[in-house]
N, CA, C and O atoms as a MOPAC input file, in Angstrom:
PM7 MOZYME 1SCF
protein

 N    169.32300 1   164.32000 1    69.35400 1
 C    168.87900 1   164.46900 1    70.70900 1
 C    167.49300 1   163.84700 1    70.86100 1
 O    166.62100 1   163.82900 1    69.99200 1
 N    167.42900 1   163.41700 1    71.90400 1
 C    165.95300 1   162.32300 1    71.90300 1
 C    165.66700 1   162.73300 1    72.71500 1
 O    166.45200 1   162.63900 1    73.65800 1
 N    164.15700 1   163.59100 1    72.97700 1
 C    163.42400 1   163.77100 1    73.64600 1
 C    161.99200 1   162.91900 1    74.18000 1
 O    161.72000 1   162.04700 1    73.35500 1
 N    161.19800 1   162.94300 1    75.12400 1
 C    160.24800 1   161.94200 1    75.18200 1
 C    158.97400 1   162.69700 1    74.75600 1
 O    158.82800 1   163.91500 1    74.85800 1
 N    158.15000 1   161.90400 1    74.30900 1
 C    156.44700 1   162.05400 1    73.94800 1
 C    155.35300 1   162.55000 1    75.03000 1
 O    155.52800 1   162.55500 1    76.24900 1
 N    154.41000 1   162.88800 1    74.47500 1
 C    153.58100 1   163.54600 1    75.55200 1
 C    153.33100 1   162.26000 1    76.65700 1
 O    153.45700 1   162.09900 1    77.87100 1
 N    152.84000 1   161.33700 1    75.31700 1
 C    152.85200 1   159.51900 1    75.79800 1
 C    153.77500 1   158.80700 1    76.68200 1
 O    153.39600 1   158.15500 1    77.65500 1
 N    154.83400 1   158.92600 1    76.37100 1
 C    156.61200 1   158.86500 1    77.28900 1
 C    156.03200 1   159.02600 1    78.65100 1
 O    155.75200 1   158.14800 1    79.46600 1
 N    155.87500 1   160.62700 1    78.76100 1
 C    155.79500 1   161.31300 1    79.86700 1
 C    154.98400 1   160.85900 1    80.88000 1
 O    155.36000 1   160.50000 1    81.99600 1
 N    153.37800 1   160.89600 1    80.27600 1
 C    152.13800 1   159.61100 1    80.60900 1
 C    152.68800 1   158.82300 1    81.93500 1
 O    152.61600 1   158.90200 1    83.16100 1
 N    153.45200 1   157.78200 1    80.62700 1
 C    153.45600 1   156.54700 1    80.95300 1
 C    154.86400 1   156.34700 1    82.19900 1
 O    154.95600 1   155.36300 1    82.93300 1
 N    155.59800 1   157.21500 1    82.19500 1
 C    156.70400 1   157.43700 1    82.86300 1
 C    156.04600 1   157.70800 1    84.11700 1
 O    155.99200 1   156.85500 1    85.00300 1
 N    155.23100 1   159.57400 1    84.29900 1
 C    154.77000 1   159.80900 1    85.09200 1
 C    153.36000 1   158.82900 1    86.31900 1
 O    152.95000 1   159.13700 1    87.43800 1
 N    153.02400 1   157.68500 1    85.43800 1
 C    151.98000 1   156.74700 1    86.06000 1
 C    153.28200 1   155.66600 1    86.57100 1
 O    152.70500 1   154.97700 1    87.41100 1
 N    154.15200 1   155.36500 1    86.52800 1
 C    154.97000 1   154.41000 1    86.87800 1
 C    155.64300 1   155.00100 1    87.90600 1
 O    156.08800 1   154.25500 1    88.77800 1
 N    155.86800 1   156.53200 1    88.02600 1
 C    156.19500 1   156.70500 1    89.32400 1
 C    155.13600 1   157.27500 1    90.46100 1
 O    155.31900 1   157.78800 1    91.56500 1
 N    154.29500 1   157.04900 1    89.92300 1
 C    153.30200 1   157.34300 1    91.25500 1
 C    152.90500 1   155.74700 1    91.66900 1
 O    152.52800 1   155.65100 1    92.83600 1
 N    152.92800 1   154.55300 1    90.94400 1
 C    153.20200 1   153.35400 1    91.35700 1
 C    154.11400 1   153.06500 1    92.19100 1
 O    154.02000 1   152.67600 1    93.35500 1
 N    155.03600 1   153.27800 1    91.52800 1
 C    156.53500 1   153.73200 1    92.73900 1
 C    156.22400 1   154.16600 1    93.87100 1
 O    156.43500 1   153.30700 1    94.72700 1
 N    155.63200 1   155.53800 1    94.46300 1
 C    155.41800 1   156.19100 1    95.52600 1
 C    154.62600 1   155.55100 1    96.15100 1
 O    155.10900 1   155.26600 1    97.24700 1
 N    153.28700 1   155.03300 1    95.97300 1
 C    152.37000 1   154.19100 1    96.50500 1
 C    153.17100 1   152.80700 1    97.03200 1
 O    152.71000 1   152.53100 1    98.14000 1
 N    154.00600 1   152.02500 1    96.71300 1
 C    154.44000 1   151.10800 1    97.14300 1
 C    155.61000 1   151.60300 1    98.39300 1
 O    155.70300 1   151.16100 1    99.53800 1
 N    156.45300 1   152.69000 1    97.70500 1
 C    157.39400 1   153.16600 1    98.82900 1
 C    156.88500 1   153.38200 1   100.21500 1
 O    157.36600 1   153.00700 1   101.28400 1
 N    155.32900 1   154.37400 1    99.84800 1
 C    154.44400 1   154.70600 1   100.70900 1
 C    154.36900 1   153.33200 1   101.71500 1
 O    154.87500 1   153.33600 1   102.83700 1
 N    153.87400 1   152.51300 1   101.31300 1
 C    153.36000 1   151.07700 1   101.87200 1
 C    154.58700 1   150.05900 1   102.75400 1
 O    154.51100 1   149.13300 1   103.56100 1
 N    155.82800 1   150.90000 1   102.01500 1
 C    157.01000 1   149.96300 1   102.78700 1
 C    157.18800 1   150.30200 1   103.82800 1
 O    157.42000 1   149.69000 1   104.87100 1
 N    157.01900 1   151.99600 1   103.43100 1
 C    157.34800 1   152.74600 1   104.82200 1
 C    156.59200 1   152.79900 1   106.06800 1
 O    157.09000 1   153.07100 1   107.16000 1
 N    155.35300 1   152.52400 1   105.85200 1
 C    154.39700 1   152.01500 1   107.10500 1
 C    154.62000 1   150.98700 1   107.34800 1
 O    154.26300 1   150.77700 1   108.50700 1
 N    155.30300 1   149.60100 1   106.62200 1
 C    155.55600 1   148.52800 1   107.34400 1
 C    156.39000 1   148.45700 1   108.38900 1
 O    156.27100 1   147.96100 1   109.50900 1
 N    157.65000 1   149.29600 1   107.59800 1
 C    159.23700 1   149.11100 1   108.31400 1
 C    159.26200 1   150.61700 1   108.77200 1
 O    160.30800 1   151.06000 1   109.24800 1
 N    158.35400 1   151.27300 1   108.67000 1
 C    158.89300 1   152.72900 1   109.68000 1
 C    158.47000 1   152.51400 1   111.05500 1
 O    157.80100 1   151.53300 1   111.38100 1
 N    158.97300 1   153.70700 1   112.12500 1
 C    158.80600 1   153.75200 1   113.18000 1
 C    157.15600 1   153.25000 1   114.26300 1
 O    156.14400 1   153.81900 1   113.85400 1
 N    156.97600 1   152.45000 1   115.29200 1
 C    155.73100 1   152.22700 1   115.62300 1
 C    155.69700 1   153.72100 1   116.68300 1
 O    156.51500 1   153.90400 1   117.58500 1
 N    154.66500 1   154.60800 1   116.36000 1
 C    154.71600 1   155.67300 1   117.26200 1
 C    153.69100 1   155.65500 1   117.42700 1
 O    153.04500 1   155.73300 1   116.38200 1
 N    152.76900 1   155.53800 1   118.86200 1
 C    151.45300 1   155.60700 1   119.57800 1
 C    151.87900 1   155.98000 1   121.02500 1
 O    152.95300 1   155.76000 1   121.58600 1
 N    150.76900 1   156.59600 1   121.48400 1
 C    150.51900 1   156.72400 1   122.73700 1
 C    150.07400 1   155.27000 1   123.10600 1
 O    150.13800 1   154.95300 1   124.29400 1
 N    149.69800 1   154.50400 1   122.33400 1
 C    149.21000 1   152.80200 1   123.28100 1
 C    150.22100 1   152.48600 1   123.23700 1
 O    150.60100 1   152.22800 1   124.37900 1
 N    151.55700 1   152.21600 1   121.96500 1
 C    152.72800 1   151.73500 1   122.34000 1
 C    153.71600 1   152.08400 1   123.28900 1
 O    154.55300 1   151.43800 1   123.91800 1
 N    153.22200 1   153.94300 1   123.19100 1
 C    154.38300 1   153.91500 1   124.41600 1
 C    153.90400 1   153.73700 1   125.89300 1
 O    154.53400 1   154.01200 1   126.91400 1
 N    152.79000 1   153.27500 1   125.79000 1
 C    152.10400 1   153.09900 1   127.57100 1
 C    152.65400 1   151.42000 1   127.84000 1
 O    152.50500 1   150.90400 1   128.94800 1
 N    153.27000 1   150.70000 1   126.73300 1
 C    153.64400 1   149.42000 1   126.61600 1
 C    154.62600 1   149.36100 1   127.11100 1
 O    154.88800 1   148.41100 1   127.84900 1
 N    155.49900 1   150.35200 1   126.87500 1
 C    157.10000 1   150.52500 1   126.47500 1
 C    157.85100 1   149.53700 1   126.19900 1
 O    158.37800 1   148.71000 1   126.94300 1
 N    157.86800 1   149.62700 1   125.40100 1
 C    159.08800 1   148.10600 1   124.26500 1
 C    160.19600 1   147.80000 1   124.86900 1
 O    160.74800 1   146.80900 1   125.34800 1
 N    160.44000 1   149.30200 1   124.66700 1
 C    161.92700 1   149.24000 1   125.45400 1
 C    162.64500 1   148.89400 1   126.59100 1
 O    163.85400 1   148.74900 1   126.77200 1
 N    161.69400 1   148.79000 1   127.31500 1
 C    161.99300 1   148.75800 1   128.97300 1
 C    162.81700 1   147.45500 1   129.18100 1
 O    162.47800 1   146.39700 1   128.65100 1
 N    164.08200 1   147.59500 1   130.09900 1
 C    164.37600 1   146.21700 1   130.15500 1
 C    164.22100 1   144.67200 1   130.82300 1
 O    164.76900 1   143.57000 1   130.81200 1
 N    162.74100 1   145.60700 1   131.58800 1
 C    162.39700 1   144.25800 1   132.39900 1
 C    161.62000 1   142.91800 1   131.01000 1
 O    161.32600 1   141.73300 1   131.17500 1
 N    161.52000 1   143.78300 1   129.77400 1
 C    161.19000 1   142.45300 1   128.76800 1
 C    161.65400 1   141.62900 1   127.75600 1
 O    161.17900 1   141.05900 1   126.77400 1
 N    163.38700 1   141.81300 1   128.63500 1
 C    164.33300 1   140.73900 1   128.23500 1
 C    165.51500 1   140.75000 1   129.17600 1
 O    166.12900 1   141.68900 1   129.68300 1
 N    165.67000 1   139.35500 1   129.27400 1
 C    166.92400 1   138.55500 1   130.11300 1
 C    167.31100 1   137.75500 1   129.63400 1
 O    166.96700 1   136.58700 1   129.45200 1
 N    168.79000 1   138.87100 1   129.15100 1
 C    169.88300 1   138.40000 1   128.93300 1
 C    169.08400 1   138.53300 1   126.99900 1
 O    168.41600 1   139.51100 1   126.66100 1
 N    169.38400 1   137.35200 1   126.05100 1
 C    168.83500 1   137.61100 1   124.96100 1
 C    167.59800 1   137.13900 1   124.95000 1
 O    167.30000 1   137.12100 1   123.75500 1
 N    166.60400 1   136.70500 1   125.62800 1
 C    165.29600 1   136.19700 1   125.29300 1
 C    164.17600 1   137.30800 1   126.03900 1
 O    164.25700 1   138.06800 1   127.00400 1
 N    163.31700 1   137.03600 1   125.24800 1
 C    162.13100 1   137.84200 1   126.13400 1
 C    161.75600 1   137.34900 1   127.95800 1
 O    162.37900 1   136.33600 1   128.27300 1
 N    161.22900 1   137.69300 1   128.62800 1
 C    160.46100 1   137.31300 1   129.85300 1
 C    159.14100 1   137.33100 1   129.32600 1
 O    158.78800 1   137.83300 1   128.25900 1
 N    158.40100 1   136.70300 1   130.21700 1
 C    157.01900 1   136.88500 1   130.28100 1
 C    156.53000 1   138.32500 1   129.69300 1
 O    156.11300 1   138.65000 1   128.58100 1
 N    156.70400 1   138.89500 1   130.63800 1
 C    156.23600 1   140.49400 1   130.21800 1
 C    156.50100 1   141.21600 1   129.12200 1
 O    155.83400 1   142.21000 1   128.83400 1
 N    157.53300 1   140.77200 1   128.38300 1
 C    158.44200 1   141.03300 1   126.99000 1
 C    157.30200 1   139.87500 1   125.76500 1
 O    156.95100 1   140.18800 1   124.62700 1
 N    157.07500 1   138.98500 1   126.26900 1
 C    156.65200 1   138.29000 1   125.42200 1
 C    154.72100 1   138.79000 1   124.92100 1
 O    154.07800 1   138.72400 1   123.87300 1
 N    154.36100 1   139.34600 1   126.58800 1
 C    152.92700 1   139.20300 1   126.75700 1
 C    152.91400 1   141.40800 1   125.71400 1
 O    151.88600 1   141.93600 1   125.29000 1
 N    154.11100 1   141.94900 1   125.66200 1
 C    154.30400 1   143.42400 1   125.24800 1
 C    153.54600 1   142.61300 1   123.47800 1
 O    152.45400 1   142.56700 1   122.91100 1
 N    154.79600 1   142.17600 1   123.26600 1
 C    154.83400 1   141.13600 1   122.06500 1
 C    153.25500 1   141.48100 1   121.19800 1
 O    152.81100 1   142.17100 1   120.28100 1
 N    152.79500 1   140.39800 1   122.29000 1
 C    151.26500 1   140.12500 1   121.80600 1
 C    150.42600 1   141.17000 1   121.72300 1
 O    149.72500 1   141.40100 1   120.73800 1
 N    150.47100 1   141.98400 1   122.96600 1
 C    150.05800 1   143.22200 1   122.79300 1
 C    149.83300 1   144.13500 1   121.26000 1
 O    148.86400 1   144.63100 1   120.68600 1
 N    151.08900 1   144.04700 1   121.03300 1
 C    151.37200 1   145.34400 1   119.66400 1
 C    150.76400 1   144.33400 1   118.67400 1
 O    149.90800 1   144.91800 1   118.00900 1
 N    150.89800 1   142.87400 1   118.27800 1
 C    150.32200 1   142.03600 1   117.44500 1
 C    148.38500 1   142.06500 1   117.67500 1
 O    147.58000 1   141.76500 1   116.79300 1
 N    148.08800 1   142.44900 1   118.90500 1
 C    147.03600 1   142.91200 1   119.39900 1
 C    145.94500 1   144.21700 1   118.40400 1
 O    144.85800 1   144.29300 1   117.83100 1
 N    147.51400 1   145.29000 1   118.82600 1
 C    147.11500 1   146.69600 1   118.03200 1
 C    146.72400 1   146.31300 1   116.50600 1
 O    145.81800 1   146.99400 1   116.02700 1
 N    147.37700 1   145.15900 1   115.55800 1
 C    147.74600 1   145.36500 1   114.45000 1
 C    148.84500 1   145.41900 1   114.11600 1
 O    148.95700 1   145.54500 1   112.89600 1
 N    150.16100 1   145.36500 1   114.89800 1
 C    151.45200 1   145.91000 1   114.33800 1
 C    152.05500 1   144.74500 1   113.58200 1
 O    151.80600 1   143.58200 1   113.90200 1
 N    152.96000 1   145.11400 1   112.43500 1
 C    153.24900 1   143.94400 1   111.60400 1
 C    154.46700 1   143.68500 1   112.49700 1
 O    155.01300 1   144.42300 1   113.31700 1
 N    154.79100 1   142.20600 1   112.04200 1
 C    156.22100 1   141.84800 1   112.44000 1
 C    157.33900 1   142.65700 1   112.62300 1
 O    157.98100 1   142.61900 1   113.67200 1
 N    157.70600 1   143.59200 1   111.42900 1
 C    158.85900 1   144.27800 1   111.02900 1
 C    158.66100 1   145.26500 1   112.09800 1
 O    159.56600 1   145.60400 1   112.86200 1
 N    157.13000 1   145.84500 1   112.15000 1
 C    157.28600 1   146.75500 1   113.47500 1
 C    157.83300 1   146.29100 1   114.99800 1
 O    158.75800 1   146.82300 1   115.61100 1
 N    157.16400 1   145.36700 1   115.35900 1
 C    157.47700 1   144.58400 1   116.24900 1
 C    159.03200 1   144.26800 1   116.59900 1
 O    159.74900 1   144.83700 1   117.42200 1
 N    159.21000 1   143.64100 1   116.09200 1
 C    160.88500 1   143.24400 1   115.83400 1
 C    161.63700 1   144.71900 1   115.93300 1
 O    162.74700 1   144.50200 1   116.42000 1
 N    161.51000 1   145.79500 1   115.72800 1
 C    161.98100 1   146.78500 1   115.82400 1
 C    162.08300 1   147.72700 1   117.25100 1
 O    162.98100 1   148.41800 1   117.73100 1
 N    160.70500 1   147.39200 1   117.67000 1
 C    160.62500 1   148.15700 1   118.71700 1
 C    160.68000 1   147.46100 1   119.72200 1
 O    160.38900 1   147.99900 1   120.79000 1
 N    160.97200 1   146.39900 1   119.70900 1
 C    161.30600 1   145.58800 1   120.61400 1
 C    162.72700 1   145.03100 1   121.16700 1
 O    163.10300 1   144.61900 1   122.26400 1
 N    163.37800 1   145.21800 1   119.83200 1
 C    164.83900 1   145.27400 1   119.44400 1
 C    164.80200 1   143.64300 1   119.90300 1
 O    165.17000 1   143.28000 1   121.02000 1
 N    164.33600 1   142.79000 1   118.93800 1
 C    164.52400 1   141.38900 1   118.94000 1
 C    164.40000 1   141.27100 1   117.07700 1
 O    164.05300 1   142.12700 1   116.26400 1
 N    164.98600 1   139.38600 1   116.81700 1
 C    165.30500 1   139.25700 1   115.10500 1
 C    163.78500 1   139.40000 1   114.93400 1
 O    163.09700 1   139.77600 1   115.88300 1
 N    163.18100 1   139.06900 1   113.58100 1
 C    162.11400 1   139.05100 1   112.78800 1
 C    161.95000 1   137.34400 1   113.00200 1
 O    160.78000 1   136.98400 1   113.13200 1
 N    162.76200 1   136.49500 1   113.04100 1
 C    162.38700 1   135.38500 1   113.33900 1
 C    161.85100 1   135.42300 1   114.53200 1
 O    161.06100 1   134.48300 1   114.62700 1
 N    161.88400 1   135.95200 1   115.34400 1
 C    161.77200 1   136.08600 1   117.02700 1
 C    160.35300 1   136.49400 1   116.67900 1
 O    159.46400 1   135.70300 1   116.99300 1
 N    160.01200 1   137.68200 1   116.04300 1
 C    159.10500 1   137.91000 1   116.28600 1
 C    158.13800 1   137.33600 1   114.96900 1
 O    156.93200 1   137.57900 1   114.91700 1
 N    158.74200 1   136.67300 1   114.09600 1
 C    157.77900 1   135.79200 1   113.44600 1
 C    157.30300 1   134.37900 1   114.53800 1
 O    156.24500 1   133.75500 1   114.45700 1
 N    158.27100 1   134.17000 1   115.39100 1
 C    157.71700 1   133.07200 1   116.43900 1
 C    156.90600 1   133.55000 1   117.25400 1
 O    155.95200 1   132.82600 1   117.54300 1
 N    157.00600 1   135.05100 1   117.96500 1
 C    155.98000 1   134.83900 1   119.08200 1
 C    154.16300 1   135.59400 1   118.12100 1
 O    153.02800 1   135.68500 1   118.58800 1
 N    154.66900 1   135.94700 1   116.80600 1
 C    153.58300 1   135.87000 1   115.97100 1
 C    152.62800 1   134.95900 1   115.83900 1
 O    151.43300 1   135.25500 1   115.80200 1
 N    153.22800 1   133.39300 1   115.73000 1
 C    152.95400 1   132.25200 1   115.51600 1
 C    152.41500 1   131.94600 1   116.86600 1
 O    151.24100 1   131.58200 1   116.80100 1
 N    152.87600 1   131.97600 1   118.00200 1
 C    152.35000 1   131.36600 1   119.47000 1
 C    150.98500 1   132.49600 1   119.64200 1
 O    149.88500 1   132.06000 1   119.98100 1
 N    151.19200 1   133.89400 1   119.38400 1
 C    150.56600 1   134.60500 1   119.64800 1
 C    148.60100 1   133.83100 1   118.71800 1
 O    147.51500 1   133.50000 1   119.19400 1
 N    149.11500 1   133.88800 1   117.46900 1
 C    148.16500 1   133.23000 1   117.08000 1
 C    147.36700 1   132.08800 1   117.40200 1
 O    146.14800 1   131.99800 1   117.25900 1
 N    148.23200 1   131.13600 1   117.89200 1
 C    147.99700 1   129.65900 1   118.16500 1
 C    146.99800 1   129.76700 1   119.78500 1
 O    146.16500 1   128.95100 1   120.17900 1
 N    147.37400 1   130.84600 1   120.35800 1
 C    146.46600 1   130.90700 1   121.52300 1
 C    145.38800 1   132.43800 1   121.39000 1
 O    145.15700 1   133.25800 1   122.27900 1
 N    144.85700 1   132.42100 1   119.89300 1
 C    143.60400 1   133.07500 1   119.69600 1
 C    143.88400 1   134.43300 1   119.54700 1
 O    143.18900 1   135.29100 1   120.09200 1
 N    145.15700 1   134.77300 1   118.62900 1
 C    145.07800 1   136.38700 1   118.51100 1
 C    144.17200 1   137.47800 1   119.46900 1
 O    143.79900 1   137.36700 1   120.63700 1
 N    144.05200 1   138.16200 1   118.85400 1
 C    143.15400 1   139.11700 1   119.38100 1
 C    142.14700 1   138.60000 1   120.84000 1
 O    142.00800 1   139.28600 1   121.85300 1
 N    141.51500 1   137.19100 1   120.59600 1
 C    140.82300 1   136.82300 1   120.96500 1
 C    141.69100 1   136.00100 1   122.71200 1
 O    141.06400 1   135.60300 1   123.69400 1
 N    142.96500 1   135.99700 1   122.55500 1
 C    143.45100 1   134.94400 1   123.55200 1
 C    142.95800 1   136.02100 1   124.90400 1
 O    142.40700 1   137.12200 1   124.89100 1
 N    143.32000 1   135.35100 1   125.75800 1
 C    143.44900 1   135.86100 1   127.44100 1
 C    144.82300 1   136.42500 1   127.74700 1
 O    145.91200 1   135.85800 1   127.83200 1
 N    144.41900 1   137.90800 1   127.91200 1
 C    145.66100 1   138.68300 1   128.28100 1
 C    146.45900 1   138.26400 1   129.99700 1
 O    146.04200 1   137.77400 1   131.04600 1
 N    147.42900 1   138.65000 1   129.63000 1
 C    148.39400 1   138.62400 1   131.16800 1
 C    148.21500 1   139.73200 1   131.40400 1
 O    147.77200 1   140.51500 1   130.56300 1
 N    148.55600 1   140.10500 1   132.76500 1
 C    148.67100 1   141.08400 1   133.26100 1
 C    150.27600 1   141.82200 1   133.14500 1
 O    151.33000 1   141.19400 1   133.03900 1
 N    150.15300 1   143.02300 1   133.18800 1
 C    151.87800 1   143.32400 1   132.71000 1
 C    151.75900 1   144.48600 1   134.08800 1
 O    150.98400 1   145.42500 1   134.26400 1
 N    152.99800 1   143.89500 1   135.01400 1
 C    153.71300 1   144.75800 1   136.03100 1
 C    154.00400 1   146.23000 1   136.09200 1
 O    155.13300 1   146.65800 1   135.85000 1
 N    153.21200 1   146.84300 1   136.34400 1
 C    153.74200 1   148.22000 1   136.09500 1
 C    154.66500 1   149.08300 1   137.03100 1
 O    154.79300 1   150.30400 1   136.93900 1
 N    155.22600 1   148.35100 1   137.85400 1
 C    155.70800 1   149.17900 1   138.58800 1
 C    157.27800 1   149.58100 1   137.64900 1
 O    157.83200 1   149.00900 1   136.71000 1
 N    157.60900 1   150.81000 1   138.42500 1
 C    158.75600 1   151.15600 1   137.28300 1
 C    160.00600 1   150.49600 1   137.74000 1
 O    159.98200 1   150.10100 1   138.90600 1
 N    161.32400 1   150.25400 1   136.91500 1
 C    161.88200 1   149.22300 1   136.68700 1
 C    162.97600 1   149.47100 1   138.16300 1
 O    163.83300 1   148.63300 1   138.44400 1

């Protein structure tokens, strides 16, 4: 019967708290975006897509959450568009000054 070493244990027990720390890290990428700023955005709403593409207002939400910080995977999620989609309006978002570009105005009246 083979039991493990105090050492085993160590080295076992440091490899899964490596483990957890990374799980930790996935799960803030790809888990849920939950804010009171996101939901004053609302992702969901369907005036920020027609048909399969974003509108303006879908696109300018977009930038917004890329605004907050939100990674792609979040984005793409709560937006319910691909990761390419939102690796593109990542890319435009950037190209006209991240953080720094000139916001649109987003319509608030309700839908």
């Amino acid at each position: 019967m083979n039991t493990l070493s105090t050492g085993d244990i160590k080295v076992l027990y440091s490899c899964l708290q490596a483990l957890r720390l990374n799980l930790d890290r996935i799960d803030a990428i790809l888990g849920p975006v939950k804010s009171d700023e996101v939901a004053k955005l609302d992702p969901g709403n369907p005036r920020n897509k027609s048909g399969q593409f974003l509108t303006e207002r879908g696109i300018e939400v977009c930038y917004r959450l890329f605004d907050m910080g939100k990674p792609r995977y979040a984005v793409k999620k709560v937006m319910g568009i691909s990761y390419g989609a939102a690796t593109h309006r990542f890319h435009a978002w950037e190209k006209l000054g991240g953080k720094n570009r000139k916001r649109q105005l987003l319509d608030e009246r309700a839908p």
